[in-house]
C-alpha positions in Angstrom: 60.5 4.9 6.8 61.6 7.0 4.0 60.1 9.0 1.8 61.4 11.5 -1.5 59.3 13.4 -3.1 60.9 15.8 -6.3 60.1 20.0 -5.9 62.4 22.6 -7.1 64.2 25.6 -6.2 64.4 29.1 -7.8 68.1 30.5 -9.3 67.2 33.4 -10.5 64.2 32.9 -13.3 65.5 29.6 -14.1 64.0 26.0 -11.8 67.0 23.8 -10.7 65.9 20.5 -9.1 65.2 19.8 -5.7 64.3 16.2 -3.9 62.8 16.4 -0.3 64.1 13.5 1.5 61.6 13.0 4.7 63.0 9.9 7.0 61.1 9.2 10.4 62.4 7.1 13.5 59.4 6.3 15.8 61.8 5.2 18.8 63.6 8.2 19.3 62.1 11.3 20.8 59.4 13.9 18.8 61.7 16.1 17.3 61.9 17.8 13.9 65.5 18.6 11.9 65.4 20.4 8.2 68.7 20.3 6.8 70.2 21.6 3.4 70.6 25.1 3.6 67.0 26.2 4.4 66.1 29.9 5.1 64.0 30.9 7.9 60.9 30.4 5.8 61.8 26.4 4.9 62.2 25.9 8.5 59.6 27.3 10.0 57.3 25.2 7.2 57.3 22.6 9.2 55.1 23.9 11.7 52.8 25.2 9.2 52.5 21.8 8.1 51.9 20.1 11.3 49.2 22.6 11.2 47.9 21.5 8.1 48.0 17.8 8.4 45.9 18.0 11.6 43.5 20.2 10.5 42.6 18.4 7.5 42.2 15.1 9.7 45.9 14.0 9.1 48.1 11.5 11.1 51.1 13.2 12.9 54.8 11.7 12.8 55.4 10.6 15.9 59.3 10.8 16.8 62.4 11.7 15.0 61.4 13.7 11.4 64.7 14.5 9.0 64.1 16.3 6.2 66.9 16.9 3.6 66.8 19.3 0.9 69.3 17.6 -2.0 71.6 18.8 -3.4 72.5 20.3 -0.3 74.9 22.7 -1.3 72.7 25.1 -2.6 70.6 27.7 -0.4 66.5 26.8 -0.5 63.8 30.0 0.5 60.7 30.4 0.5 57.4 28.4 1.2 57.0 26.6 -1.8 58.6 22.9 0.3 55.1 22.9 2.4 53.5 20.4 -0.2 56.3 18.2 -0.5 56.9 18.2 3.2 53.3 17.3 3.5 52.9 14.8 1.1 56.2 13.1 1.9 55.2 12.8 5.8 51.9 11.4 5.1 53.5 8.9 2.3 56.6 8.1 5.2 53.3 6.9 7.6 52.1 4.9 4.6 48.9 7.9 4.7 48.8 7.5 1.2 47.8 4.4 -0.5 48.9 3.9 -4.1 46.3 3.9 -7.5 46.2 7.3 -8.4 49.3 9.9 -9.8 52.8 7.8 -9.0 54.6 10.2 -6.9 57.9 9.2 -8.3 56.6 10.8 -11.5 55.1 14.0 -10.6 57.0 17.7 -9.4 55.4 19.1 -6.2 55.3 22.2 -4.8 52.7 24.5 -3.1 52.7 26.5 0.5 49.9 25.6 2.8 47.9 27.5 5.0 46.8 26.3 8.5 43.6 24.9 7.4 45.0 22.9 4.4 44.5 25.4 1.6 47.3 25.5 -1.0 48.4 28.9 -1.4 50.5 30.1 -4.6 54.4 30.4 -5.5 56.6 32.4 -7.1 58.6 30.1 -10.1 55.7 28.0 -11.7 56.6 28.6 -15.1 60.2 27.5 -14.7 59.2 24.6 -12.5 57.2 22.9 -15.1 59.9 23.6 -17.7 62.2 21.9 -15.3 59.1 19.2 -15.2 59.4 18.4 -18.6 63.2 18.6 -19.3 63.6 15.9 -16.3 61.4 13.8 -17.9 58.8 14.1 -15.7 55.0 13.2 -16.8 53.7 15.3 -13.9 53.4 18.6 -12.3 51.1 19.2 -9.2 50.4 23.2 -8.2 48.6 25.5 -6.8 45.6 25.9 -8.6 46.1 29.9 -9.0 49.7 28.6 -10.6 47.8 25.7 -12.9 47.6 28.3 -15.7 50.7 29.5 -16.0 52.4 26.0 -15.8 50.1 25.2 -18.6 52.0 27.6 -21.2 55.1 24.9 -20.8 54.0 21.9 -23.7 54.3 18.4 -23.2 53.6 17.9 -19.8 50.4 17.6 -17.4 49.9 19.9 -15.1 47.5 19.7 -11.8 46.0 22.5 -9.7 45.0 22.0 -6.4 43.2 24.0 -4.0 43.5 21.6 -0.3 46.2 19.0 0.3 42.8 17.0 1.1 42.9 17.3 -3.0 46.6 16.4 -3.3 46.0 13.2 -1.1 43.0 12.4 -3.5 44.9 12.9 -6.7 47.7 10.4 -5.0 45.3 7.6 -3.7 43.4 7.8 -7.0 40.1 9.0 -4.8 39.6 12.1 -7.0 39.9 11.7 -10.6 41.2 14.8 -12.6 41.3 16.4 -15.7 45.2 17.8 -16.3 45.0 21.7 -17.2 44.4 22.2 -20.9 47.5 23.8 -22.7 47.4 27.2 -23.3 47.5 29.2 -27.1 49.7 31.7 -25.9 49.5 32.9 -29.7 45.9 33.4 -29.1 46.3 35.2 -26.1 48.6 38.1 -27.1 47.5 41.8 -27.3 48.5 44.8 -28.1 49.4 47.1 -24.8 46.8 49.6 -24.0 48.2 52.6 -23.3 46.2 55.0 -21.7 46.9 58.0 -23.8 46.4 58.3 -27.8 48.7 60.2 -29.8 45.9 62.9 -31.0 45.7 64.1 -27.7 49.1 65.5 -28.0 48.8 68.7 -29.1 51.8 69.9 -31.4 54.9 67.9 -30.8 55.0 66.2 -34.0 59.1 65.8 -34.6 59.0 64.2 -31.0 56.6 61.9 -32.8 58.7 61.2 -35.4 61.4 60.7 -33.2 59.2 58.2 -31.0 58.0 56.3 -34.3 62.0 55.7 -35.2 62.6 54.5 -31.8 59.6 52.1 -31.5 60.5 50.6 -35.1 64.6 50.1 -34.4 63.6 49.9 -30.2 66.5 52.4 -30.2 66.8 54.1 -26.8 65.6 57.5 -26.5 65.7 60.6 -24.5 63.4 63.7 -24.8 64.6 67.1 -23.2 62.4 70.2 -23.0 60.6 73.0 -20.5 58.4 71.4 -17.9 54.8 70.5 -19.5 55.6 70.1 -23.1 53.9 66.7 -23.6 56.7 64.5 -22.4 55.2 62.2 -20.0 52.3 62.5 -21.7 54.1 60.8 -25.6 55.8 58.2 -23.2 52.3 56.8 -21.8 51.1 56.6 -25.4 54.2 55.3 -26.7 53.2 51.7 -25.5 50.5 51.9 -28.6 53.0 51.8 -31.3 54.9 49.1 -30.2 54.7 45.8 -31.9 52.8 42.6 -30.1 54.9 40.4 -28.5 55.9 37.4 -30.4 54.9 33.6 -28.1 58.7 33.5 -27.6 59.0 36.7 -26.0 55.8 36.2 -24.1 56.7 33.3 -22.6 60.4 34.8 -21.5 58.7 37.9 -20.0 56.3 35.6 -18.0 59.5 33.6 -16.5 60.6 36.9 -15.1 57.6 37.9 -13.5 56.7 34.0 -12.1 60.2 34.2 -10.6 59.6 37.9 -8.9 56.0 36.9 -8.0 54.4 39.5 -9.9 52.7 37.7 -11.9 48.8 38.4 -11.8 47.3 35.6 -10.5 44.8 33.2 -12.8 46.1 34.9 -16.0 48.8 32.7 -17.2 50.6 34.7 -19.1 52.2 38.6 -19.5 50.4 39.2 -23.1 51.7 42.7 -23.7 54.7 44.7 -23.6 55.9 45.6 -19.9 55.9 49.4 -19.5 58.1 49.7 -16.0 58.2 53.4 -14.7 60.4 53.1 -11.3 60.2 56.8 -9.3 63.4 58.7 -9.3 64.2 57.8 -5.8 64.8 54.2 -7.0 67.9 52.7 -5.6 70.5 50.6 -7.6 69.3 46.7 -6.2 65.7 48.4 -7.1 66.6 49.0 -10.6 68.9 46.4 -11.8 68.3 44.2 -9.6 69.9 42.5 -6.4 69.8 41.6 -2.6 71.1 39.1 -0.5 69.1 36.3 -2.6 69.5 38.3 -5.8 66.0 39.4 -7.8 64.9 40.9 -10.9 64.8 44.4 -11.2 63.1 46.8 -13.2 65.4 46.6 -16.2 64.6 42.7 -16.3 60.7 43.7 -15.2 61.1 45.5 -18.5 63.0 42.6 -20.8 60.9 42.6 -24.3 59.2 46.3 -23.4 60.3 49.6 -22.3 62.2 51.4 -19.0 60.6 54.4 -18.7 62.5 57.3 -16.5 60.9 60.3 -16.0 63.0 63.3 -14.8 66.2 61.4 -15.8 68.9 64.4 -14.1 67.1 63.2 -10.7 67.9 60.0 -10.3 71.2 59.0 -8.4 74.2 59.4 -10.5 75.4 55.7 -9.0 71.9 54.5 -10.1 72.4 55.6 -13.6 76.0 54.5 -13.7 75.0 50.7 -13.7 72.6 50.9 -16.7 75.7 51.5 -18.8 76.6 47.6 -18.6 72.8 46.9 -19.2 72.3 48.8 -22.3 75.5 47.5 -23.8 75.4 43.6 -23.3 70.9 43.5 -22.8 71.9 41.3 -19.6 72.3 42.0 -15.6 74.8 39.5 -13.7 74.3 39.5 -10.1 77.1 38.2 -7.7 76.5 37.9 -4.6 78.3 35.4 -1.7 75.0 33.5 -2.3 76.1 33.2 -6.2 76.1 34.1 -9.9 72.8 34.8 -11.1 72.2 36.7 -14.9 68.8 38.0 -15.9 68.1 39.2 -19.0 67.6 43.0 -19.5 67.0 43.6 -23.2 64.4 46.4 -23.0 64.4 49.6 -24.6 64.8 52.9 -22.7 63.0 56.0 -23.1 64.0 59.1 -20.4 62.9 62.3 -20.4 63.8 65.5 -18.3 63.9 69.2 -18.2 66.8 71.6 -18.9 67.5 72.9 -15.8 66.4 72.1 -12.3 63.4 75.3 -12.6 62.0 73.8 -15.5 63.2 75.8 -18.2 65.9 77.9 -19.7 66.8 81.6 -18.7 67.6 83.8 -20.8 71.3 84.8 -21.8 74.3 83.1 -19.9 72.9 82.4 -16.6 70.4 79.9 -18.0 73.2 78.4 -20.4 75.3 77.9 -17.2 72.3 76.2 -15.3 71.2 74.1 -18.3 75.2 72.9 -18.5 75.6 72.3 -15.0 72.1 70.4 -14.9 72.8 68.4 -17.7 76.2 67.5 -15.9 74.8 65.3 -13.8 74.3 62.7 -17.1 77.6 61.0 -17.5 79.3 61.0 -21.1 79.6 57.0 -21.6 75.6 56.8 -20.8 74.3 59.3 -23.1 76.7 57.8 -25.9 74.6 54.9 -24.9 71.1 56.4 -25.7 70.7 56.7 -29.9 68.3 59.3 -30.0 68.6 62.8 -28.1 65.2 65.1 -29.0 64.3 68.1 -28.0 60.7 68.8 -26.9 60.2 72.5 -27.7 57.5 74.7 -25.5 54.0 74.8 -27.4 52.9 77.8 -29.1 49.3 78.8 -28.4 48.2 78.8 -31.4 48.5 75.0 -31.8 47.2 74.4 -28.3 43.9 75.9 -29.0 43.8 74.7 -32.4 40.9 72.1 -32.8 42.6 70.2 -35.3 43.7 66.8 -33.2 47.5 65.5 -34.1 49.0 62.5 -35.7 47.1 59.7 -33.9 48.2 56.4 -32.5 47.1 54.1 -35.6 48.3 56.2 -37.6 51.9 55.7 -36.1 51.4 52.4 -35.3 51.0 52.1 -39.4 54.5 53.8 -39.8 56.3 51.6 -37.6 54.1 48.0 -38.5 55.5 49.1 -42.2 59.5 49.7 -41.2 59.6 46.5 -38.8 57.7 44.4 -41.8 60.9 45.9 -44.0 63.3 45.6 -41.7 62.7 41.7 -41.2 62.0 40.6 -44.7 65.9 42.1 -44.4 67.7 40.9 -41.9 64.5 38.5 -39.5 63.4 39.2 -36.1 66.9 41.6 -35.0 65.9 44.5 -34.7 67.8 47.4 -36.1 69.3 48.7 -32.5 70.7 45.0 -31.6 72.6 44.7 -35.0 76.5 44.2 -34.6 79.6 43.9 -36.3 79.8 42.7 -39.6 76.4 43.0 -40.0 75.7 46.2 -39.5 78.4 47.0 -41.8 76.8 44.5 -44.5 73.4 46.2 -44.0 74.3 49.8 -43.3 76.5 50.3 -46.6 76.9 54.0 -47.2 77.0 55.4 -50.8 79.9 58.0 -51.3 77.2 61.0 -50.5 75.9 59.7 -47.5 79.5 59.0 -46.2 81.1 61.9 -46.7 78.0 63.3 -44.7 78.7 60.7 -41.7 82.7 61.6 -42.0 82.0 65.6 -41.2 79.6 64.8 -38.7 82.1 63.0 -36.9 84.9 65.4 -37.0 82.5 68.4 -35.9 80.6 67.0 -33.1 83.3 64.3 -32.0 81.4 61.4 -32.0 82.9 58.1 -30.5 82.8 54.9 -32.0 79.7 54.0 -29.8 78.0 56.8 -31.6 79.0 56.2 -35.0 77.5 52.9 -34.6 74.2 54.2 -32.7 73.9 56.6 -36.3 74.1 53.9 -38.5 71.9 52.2 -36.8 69.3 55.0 -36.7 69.6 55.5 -40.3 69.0 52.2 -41.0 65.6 52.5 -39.1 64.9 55.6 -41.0 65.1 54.4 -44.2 63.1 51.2 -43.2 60.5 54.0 -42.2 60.9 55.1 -46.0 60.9 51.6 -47.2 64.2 52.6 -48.8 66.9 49.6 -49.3 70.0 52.2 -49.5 70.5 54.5 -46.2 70.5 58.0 -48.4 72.2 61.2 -46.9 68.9 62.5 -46.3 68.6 59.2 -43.6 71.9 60.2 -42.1 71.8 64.1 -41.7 68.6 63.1 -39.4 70.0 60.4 -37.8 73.3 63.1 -37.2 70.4 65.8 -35.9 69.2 63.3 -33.0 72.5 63.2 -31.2 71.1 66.8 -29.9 73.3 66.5 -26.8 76.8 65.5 -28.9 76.1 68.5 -30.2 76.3 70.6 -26.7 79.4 69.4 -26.0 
C-alpha cells in the first residue's frame, strides 16, 4: 500500500519540489519511520497527525508506516508535511475514494493542529510558482495562505480550513470555488509614513538631499547634534518614495512568505518595506543566516529602504558585511546545510551624531572626539554611501516660526518628475544601479563640468567608487532639473555631499 503525494520544500525564498512517499505494511509491528533528512519538526508531525486523523473520525494505520521525503538528499523543516502525511495515510488505507481533485495533480501542503484544523506556512507564494512551473493544475493550502498563492497566474489554488475539507475536496463530497486571482496592480499603495515633511521645522537642504536620494535610491547618511530632525525626515522619507511596480511587489512578498512575516489574509506586501533593525542587531540578524540560513533585514528591505539609526553604534563586524551587500544588491549564505542567495537591493539611509555626547565641543577637544567617533565607520563603507549631509542644529527663530516647511506632496512632486525623466531615458534602472558603459554613455560631462569633477578629485582624494557614486548623483540632480546635460552646477553639489571625503 503506497501512496505519493507532491509538497515542497523551502531553499531560501525559492519552492524546490518535494514528493511524500507513505508505504504501510499491516503484518509487521505498529511502528512509524520518516526518512529523508527531516528536522525535529518533520518528525515529530507524525504524531500530530495521528492526532488529527483520530480526531476528525479518521482510520489509523495499523503496522509498519515509512514515509520518504524525495529527493532525499536535501534537508526538509518545518511543519508544512502534516497535510501530505495526512492525506497520503488516509489515501494508503484507500480513506479516500476518487471523484473529486486527482491527487496526482494537485501540490499539498498545510500543518495540522490536534483537532484537524489546518494551520498556515511559511513559503506559499513560491510553492504555487513551483505549482505552475511543474505543470501542476492544482494547489491545496491553508486557507490564511489561499490569498497569497493566488497572486501566482495560471493555476487554481484551494484554501482549506480542516483536513475534514481536504478529504471532501478529494472524494468530490464538497464542491469548491478555486481562489479568484488577485490584481496585484490594483492593490498597490503608496507607504504611509507616519510623519509629513511640514512638520519638520527648518532642515530644508537635508530635504533636498532626501528628495535626490529617493529619485536616484542613492544611499544616504545624515550627521548632526542630537535632535535636529533626523529620525524624524527618515520616518517621513517613506512618503516620497515611488509605488512599487507588480514585479517588485510580488518579489518583496516571496521574501516575506519564505520568513513568515507575511500578514496573514493580505496576500500581498503593497508598499515599500521600511526595516529599522536596533543597533544591537547582530550580523545573522541583519544580513541574514543561521544554521538553516534566513532572510535578514537587508533582504526584509529588498525594493525599500534599511533604515539605521545611530549608525557609529552598531558593531563595526555588523557594518563590515553590508559592504558586499551594497556593492552587488545580493546576500549569499553558505552554510554546511548549503548555498542560499537572497536578494538585498534596498536603499540605505543612516544617520548618527558627531560624537558619542551628541554634539561638538568647542576648539580641539571636540574635533578630536568627533574624529575618533567617526573612526568607528570604516573607509570602504562610507565610499559606499553616495550622499554624506550634514543636519545642522535649528535656530530658534525657525523653530517658532509658524510658517510649516516643504511638505511631503510637494517632494513627492519633485521626485515623481526626476524618476518620470530619468526612465523615458534610460527605463526602470534607476540612476544609483547604472554601471559601466552606461553610465559613461549617460553621464557625459561637458569640458566645464569635467574640469570641475577633475579638481574635486585631486583635493578630496576620491576613489574610483566615488567618482562613480558623483556621477551618479549628478545624474539624479539634473533629472531633478529635468536637464538632459549634467551642468557643473549638478556636479559641484553632487561634489558638496561627499561631506565626510571631505574630513579626511
Amino acid at each position: 500500500m503506497i501512496a505519493k503525494i507532491r509538497s515542497f520544500l523551502l531553499h531560501g525564498i525559492d519552492a524546490l519540489g518535494c514528493e511524500v512517499e507513505i508505504d504501510i505494511d499491516d503484518s509487521q509491528i505498529d511502528r512509524e519511520t520518516v526518512v529523508g533528512l527531516p528536522d525535529a519538526a518533520v518528525r515529530e508531525s507524525i504524531e500530530r497527525v495521528r492526532a488529527a486523523m483520530g480526531n476528525s473520525g479518521y482510520p489509523q494505520p495499523k503496522g509498519r508506516v515509512l514515509i520518504n521525503l524525495a529527493p532525499a538528499d536535501v534537508r526538509k523543516e518545518g511543519p508544512m508535511y502534516d497535510l501530505p502525511f495526512a492525506v497520503g495515510l488516509l489515501m494508503a488505507q484507500n480513506a479516500v475514494p476518487p471523484g473529486g481533485l486527482d491527487p496526482r495533480s494537485a501540490l499539498l501542503a498545510g500543518e495540522l493542529a490536534l483537532d484537524g484544523r489546518v494551520r498556515p506556512i511559511r513559503g506559499a507564494l513560491a510553492a504555487a510558482d513551483l505549482a505552475r512551473s511543474m505543470g501542476l493544475e492544482t494547489i491545496v493550502l491553508p486557507s490564511e495562505n489561499a490569498r497569497e498563492a493566488a497572486v501566482v497566474p495560471g493555476i487554481s489554488v484551494f484554501g482549506v480550513g480542516t483536513l475534514a475539507e481536504v478529504v471532501g475536496l478529494l472524494s468530490g463530497q464538497i464542491e469548491a470555488e478555486p481562489m479568484p486571482p488577485l490584481d496585484v496592480a490594483g492593490m498597490l499603495a503608496e507607504t504611509s509614513p507616519g510623519v509629513d515633511f511640514s512638520e519638520v521645522k527648518g532642515q530644508e537642504s537635508v530635504k533636498r538631499a532626501l528628495v535626490i536620494a529617493a529619485s536616484g535610491q542613492h544611499n544616504l547618511l545624515m550627521l548632526g547634534p542630537a535632535g535636529t530632525g533626523k529620525t524624524m525626515m527618515a520616518k517621513a522619507l517613506p512618503g516620497i518614495l515611488p509605488s512599487l511596480t507588480p514585479e517588485e511587489a510580488i518579489d518583496v512578498t516571496r521574501i516575506y512568505s519564505a520568513a513568515g512575516q507575511l500578514d496573514r489574509g493580505k496576500g500581498l506586501v503593497a508598499s515599500r518595506p521600511v526595516r529599522t533593525p536596533h543597533h544591537t542587531a547582530s550580523s545573522p540578524a541583519i544580513v541574514g543566516g543561521g544554521m538553516v540560513p534566513r532572510a535578514g533585514e537587508i533582504s526584509l528591505a529588498h525594493h525599500g529602504v534599511l533604515f539605521l539609526d545611530e549608525l557609529a553604534e552598531f558593531p563595526r563586524g555588523v557594518l563590515e558585511t553590508l559592504r558586499q551587500p551594497l556593492e552587488d544588491h545580493v546576500v549569499t549564505i553558505a552554510r554546511a546545510y548549503g548555498t542560499v542567495r537572497f536578494p538585498a537591493s534596498f536603499m540605505l539611509v543612516a544617520a548618527m551624531n558627531p560624537t558619542p555626547r551628541g554634539d561638538v565641543a568647542p576648539g580641539e577637544v571636540g574635533k578630536r572626539e568627533m574624529e575618533r567617533y567617526l573612526s568607528k565607520l570604516s573607509g570602504p563603507l562610507l565610499d559606499r554611501i553616495d550622499i554624506h549631509v550634514e543636519a545642522p542644529a535649528v535656530p530658534f527663530a525657525e523653530l517658532g516660526s509658524k510658517q510649516p516647511g516643504t511638505s511631503t506632496a510637494e517632494l513627492r512632486e519633485r521626485v515623481d518628475r526626476a524618476k518620470a525623466h530619468a526612465r523615458r531615458r534610460q527605463g526602470a534602472t534607476p540612476n544609483a544601479r547604472l554601471r559601466g558603459k552606461d553610465l559613461d554613455r549617460l553621464v557625459e560631462l561637458k569640458p566645464a563640468a569635467r574640469t570641475l569633477l577633475e579638481q574635486a578629485l585631486a583635493q578630496l582624494g576620491l576613489s574610483a567608487r566615488a567618482y562613480d557614486k558623483v556621477r551618479r548623483t549628478a545624474r539624479t540632480i539634473a533629472d531633478i532639473d529635468t536637464s538632459d546635460e549634467v551642468r557643473p552646477e549638478h556636479v559641484a553639489e553632487a561634489v558638496q555631499y561627499r561631506l565626510l571625503d571631505r574630513r579626511v
